[in-house]
N, C-alpha and C positions, 0 to 999 in steps of 0.2 A: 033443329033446335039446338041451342049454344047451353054447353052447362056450365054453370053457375055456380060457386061453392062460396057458401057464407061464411064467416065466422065473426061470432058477436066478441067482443074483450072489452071488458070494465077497467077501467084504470084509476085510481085513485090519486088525486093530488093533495100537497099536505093541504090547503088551505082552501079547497074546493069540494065541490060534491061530486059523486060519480057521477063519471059523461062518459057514453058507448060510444066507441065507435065500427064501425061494418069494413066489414074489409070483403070487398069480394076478385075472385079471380077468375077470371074468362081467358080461354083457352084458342075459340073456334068452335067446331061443330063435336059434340060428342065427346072432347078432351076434356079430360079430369086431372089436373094439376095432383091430387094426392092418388090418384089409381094405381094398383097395387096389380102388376102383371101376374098372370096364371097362366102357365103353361101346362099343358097335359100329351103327356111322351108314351106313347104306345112304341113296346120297344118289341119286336119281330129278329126272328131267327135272320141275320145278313142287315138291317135294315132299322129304323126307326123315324114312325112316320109322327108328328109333331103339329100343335095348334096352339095358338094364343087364343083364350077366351076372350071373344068379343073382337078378334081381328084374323088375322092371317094363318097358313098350315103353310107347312114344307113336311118335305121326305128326306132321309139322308140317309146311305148307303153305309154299312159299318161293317167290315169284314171280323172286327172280333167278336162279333153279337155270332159268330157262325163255328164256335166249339163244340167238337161233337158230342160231349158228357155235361155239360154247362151252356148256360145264354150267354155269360160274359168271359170272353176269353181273353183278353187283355185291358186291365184296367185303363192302363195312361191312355190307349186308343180309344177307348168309351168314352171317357172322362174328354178326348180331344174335340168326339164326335158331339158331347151333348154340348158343349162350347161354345162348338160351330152353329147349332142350333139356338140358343141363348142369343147367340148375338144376329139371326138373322129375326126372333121372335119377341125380344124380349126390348122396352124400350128406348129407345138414346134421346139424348137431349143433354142440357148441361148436370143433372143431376139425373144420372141413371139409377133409376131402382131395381133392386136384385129380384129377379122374380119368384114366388112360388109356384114349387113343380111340383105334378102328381105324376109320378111314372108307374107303367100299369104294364107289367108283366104279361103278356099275352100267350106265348105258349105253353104249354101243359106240360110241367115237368113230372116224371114216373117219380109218387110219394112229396107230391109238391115242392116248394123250393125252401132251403135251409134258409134259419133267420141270417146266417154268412151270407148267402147270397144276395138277399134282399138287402141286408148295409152295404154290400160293395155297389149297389145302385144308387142306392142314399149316399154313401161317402160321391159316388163320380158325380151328381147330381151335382151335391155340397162344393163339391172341388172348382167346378165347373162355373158357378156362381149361384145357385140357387139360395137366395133366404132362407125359405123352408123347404125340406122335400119329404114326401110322403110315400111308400111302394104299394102297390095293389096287385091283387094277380085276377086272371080269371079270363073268359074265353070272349066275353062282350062286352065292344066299346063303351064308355058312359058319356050321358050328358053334360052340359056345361055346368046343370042346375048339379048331378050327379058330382060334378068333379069338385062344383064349390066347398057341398056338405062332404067329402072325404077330407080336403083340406082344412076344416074345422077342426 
């Protein structure tokens, strides 16, 4: 099924009455000219395993995710690591849209994780290109439907 996105626009001339006209844009199959990427980043002690809602996962190896008093042990290397994922998950075309990201804290810090920690996720997120980025913590994966309403 090819999706189809309408938009009605009025336009007024001085000496006429309004005439609509339709604009629609077709893509192919399933392409949505205004789709708004969502990526959801499960970040793991050594590692961060990665999906685009509604397309593709990758895994990516990150040795600073592997500090042994903290999850992130060097920011520039996060920051390089979620990058690299951004640009293997995140759309191209002539007009690339920035995506929003949920990243979701996976392992269980002793006395959970300081709100410092959780902005240097959001800042590398941010840096990295994310639009919007949001931090979660907690032991189990969410859903798509899950990760929509956290980015709300």
């Amino acid at each position: 099924m090819d999706c189809i996105n309408e938009c009605h626009q009025v336009i007024r001339h001085e000496s006429e009455k309004p005439c609509k006209i339709d604009v629609h844009f077709t893509l192919g199959r399933g392409t949505n000219v205004f789709s708004k990427p969502i990526i959801y980043m499960q970040i793991h002690a050594g590692h961060v395993a990665a999906r685009r809602i509604g397309a593709g996962s990758v895994r990516k190896e990150c040795g600073a995710l592997s500090h042994p008093r903290t999850l992130m042990g060097d920011f520039m290397a996060v920051e390089a690591c979620f990058r690299a994922v951004f640009r293997e998950l995140a759309s191209s075309g002539l007009f690339p849209v920035k995506p929003s990201v949920l990243v979701h804290l996976v392992p269980e810090a002793v006395g959970g994780y300081t709100n410092v920690e959780e902005r240097a996720f959001q800042e590398a997120a941010a840096s990295a290109g994310a639009r919007i980025c949001k931090v979660v913590t907690g032991r189990l994966p969410l859903s798509d439907s899950q990760v929509g309403e956290a980015l709300r």
